[in-house]
C-alpha positions in Angstrom: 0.0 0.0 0.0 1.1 3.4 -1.0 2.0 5.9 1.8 -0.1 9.4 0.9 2.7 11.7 0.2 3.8 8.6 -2.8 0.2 8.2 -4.1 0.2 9.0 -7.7 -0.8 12.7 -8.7 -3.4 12.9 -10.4 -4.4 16.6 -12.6 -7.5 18.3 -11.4 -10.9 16.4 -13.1 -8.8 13.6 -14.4 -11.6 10.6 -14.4 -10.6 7.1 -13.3 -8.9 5.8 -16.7 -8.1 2.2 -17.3 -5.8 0.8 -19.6 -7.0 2.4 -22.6 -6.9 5.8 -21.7 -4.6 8.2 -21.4 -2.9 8.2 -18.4 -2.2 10.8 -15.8 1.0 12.0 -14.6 3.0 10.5 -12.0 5.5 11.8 -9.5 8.1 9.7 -8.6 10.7 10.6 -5.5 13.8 12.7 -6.2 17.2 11.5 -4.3 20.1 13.6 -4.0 22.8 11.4 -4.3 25.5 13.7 -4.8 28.9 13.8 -3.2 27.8 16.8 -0.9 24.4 15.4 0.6 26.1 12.0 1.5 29.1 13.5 3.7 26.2 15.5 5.3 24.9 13.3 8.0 21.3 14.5 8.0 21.1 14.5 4.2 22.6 10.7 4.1 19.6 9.6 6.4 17.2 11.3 4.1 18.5 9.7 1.2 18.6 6.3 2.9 15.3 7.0 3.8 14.0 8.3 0.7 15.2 4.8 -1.0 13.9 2.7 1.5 10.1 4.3 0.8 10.5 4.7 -2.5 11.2 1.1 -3.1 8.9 -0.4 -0.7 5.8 1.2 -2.6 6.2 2.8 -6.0 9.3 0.2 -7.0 10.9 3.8 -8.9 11.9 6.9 -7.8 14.3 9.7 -9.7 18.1 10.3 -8.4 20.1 13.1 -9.2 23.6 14.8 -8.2 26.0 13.2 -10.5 29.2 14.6 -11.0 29.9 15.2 -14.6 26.8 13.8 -16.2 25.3 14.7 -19.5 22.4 13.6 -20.9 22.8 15.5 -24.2 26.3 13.8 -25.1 24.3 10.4 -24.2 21.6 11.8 -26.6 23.9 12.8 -29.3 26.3 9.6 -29.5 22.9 7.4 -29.4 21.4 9.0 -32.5 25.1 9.0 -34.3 25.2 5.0 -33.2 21.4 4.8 -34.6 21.2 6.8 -37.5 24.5 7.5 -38.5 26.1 3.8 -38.5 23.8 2.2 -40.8 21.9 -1.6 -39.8 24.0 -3.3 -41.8 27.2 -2.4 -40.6 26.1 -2.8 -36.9 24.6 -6.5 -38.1 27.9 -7.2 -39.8 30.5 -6.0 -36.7 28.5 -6.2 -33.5 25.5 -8.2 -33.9 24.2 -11.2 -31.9 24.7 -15.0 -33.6 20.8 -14.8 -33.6 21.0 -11.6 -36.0 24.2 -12.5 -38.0 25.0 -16.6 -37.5 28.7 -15.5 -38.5 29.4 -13.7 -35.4 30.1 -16.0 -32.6 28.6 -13.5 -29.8 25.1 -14.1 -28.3 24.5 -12.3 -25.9 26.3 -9.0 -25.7 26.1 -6.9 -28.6 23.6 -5.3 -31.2 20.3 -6.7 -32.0 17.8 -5.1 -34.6 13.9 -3.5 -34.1 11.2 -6.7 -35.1 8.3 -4.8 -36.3 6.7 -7.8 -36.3 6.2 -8.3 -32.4 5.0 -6.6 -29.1 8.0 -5.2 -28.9 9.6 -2.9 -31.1 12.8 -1.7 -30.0 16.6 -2.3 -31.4 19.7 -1.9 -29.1 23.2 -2.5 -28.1 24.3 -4.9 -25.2 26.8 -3.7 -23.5 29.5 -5.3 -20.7 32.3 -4.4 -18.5 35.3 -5.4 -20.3 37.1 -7.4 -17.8 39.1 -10.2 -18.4 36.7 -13.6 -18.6 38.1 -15.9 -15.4 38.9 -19.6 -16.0 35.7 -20.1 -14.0 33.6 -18.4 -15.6 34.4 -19.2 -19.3 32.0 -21.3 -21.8 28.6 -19.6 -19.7 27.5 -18.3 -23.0 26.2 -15.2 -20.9 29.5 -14.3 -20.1 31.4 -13.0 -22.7 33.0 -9.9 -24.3 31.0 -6.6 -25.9 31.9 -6.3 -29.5 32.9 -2.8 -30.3 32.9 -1.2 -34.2 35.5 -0.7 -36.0 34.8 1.9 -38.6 37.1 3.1 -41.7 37.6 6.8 -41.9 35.5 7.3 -38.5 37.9 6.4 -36.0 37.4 9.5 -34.0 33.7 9.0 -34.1 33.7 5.7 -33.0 36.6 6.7 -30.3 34.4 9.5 -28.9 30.9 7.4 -29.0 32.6 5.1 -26.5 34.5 7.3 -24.0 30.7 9.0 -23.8 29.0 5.6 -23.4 32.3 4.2 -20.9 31.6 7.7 -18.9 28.3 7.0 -18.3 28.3 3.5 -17.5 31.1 3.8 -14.7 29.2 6.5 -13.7 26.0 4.9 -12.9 27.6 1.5 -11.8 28.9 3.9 -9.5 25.4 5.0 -8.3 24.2 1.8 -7.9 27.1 0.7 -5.7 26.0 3.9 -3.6 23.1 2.8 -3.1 23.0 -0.8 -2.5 25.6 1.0 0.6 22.6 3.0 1.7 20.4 0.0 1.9 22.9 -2.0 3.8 23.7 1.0 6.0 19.6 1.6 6.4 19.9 -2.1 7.8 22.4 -1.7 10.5 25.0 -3.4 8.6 28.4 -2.5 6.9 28.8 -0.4 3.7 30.3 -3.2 1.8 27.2 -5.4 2.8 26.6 -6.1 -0.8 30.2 -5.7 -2.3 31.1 -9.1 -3.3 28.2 -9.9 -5.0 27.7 -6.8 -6.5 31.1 -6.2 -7.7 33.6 -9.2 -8.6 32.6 -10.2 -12.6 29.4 -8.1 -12.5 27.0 -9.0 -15.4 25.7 -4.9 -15.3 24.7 -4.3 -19.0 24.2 -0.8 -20.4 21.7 -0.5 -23.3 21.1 2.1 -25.6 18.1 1.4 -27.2 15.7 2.8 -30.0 12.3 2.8 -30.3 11.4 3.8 -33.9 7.8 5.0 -34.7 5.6 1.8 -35.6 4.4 2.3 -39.3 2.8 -0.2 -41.7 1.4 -3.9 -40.5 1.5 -3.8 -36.3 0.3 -6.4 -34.2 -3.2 -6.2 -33.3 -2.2 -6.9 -29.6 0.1 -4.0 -29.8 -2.4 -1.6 -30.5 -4.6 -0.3 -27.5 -8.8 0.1 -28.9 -8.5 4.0 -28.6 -5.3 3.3 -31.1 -2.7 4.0 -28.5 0.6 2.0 -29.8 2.3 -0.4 -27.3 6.5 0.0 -28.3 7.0 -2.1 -25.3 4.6 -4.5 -23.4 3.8 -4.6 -19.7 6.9 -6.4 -18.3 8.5 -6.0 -14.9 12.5 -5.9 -15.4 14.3 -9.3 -14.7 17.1 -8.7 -12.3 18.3 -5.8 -9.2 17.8 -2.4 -10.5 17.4 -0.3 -13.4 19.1 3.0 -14.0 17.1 4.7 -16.9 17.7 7.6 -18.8 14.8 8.8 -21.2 16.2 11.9 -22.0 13.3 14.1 -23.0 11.4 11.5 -24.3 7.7 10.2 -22.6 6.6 6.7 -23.4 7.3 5.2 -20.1 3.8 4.3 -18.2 4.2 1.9 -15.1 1.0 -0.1 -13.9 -0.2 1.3 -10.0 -3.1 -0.5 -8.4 -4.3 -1.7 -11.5 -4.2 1.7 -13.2 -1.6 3.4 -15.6 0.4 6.2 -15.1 2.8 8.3 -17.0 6.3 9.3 -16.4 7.1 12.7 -17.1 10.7 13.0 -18.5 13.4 14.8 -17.1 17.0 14.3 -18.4 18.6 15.8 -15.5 17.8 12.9 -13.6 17.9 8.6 -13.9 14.4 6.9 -13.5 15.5 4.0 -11.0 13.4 1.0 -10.4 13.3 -2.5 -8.4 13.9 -5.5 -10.4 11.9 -8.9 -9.7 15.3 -10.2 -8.0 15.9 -7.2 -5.9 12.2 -7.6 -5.0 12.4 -11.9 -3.9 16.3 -10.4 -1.9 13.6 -8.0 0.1 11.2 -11.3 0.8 8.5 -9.1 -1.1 9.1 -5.7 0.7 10.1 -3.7 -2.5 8.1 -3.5 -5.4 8.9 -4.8 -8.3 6.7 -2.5 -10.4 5.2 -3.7 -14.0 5.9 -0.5 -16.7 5.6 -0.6 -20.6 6.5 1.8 -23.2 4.3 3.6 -25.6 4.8 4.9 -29.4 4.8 8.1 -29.4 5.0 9.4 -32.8 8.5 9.2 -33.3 11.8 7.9 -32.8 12.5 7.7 -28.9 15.9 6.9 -27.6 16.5 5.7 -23.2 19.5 4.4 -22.4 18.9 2.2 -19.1 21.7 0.6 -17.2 20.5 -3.1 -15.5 22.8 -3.4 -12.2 23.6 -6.9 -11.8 25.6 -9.5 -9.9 28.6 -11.9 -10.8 27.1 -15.2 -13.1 27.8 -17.2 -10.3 26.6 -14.7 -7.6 24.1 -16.5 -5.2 20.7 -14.8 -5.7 19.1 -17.0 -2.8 20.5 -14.2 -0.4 18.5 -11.5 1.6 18.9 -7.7 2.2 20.0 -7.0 6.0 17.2 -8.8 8.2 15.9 -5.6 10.3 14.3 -4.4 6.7 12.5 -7.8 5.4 9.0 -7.7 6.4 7.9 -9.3 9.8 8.1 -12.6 10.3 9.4 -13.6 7.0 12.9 -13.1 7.7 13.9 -17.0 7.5 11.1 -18.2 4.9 13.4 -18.9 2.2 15.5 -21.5 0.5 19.1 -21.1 2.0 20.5 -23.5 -1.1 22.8 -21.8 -3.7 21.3 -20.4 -6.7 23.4 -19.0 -9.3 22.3 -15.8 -10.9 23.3 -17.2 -14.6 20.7 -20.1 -13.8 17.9 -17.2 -13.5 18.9 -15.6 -16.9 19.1 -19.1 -18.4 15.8 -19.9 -17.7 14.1 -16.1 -18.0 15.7 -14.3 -21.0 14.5 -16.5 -24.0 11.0 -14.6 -22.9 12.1 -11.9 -24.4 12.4 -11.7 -28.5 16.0 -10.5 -28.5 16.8 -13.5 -26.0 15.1 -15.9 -27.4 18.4 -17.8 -28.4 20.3 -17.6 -25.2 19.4 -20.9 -24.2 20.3 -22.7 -27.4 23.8 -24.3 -27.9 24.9 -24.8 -24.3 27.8 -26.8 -23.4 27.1 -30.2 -21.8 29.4 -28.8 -18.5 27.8 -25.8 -18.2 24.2 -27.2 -18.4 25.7 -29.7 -15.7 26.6 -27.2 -13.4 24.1 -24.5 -13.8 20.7 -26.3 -15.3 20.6 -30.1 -14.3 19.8 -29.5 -11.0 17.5 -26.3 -10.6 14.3 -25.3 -11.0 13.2 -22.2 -12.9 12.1 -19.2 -10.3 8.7 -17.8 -10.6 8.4 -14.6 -12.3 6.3 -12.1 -13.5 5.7 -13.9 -16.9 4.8 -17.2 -15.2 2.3 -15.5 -12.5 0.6 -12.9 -14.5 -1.1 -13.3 -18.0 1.0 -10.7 -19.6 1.8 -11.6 -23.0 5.1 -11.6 -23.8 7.5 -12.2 -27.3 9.5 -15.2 -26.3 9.1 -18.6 -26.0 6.9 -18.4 -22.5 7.3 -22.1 -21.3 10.8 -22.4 -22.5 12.0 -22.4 -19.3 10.1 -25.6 -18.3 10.8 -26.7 -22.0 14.7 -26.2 -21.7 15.7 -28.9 -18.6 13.9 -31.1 -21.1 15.3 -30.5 -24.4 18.8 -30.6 -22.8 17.6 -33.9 -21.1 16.9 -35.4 -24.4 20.3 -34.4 -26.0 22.8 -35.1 -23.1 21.3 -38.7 -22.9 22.5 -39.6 -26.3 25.7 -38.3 -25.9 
């Protein structure tokens, strides 16, 4: 339940809508994160505060105060990447095997917009570029970003990724602040969270583009008072989300059964719970479903997903004086690897639905044979979705089938 100062603002006369209408705006929590509000003792515990209420009701809230941030240079190097760098080459250089069956990456890298589904969208996986451990090595989820390489535009290409680099260290950054403020709000030490958060992180920054939706949509995708879906109602998959929409709407997130809009503002990131985050907090913070609209045009975000090692243990909790009463030792203490999560749970997804295909007999060994897929939002809710939606009950089979023979 919503406290009353986070209830959703609704404009004078606005009638109850449903999912049709057009929605009302909402105003989501602004956090000062900068350096000068955290060494102020008062202005830490607001912050701490502010993140602790924000995420155990709306699941988003807005931070701001980041040293040397600009969302215009973000802006500009997306639309050079987008409309400057044409499909081919991106296809050709830095697409996914599912996308171009030459390149031998599947998972980090560029995938193209499929006007033919739900969702409409293309983008750029990207990684931290550290050095794959001997551990870690054959998880087809782990594996280097490819980066373009383009004849005569050297600088270009040299100056689109010191922007992008900038940014993503940056709000890696923020999200190691405030996974600290949680642990601190807890009673426990800073580094709480470190190790998981931080040794062979997955975090994957994504510019994406949404390009106006033109010619033969899906009927599903197109709301009865013609509203355009870009992106269906989805809640995101792992720990948090760092989003930058620039000046861009679109973004609608579902409240008590009722949509609301997110005004832009590219002086600040849009942050919300992921599903995992959500099951750490046994429930407490919301893992809030949101969906993208058409807006006319082409829109451009840019979110960053903050997430642990491959082999991170996601069966974990936040510190115990924050998880709701009396649920603070209901859950399974066994290890659960975060790569088993995204094995099972990305191939919902269009641009993921290859992930799964082509693993190594040792890696499903170690990671598949003996776990069960986690509930999520796709297998509790009748949300329609562009993936295969029972491949993760499908894949323990299929793998089954071909390791017997082997």
């Amino acid at each position: 339940m919503k406290s009353e100062e986070m209830a959703p603002h609704q404009d004078e006369g606005q009638k109850e809508h449903g999912e049709d209408a057009v929605p009302p705006n909402i105003k989501l929590e602004i956090i000062d994160l900068s350096s000068e509000a955290l060494a102020c003792a008062d202005r830490r515990e607001k912050a701490r505060q502010q993140i602790i209420n924000s995420f155990s009701t709306l699941g988003f809230c807005q931070v701001s105060g980041m040293n040397d941030y600009s969302a215009e240079a973000l802006l500009q190097g997306s639309k050079w990447f987008f409309d400057d760098v044409s499909e081919q080459t991106k296809l050709d250089q830095i697409g996914t095997k599912a996308y171009n069956p030459s390149n031998k990456n599947s998972y980090r890298g560029y995938f193209p917009a499929q006007h033919d589904r739900m969702s409409c969208k293309e983008g750029y996986d990207v990684g931290l570029q550290w050095e794959i451990p001997d551990h870690l090595k054959d998880i087809p989820l782990v594996e280097q970003t490819p980066m373009l390489h383009i004849p005569g535009q050297e600088k270009e290409v040299e100056h689109y990724y010191e922007v992008l680099f900038r940014h993503r260290d940056n709000v890696r950054g923020v999200g190691d602040t405030i996974m600290s403020l949680i642990a601190e709000a807890g009673g426990e030490r800073t580094d709480y969270f470190k190790r998981m958060f931080s040794e062979f992180a997955q975090h994957t920054l994504r510019p994406i583009r949404y390009p106006q939706r033109v010619g033969e949509v899906p009927k599903d995708a197109i709301l009865p008072s013609g509203r355009v879906i870009s992106t269906p109602a989805h809640a995101d998959s792992g720990f948090l989300t760092f989003l930058q929409t620039f000046d861009y709407p679109g973004l609608e997130l579902l409240v008590d059964d009722k949509w609301y809009a997110v005004p832009p503002n590219p002086e600040t990131l849009i942050v919300n719970v992921g599903e995992q985050l959500s099951e750490m907090s046994n429930g407490r913070f919301a893992a809030t479903v949101h969906r993208v609209m058409d807006i006319g045009k082409s829109r451009f975000s840019m979110p960053f997903f903050y997430e642990p090692g491959a082999d991170a243990d996601i069966n974990t909790k936040i510190p115990a004086s924050l998880l709701p009463p009396e649920t603070e030792d209901k859950f399974d203490r066994s290890y659960y690897p975060y790569v088993t999560f995204l094995f099972f749970k990305l191939p919902i997804y269009a641009e993921y639905s290859h992930v799964s295909d082509n693993i190594p007999e040792s890696i499903y060994k170690k990671y598949i044979e003996n776990y069960e897929p986690k509930e999520c939002w796709a297998t509790k809710t009748a949300i329609q979705v562009d993936g295969a939606t029972f491949m993760q009950r499908k894949l323990k089979a299929k793998y089954r089938e071909t390791f017997s023979k082997s």
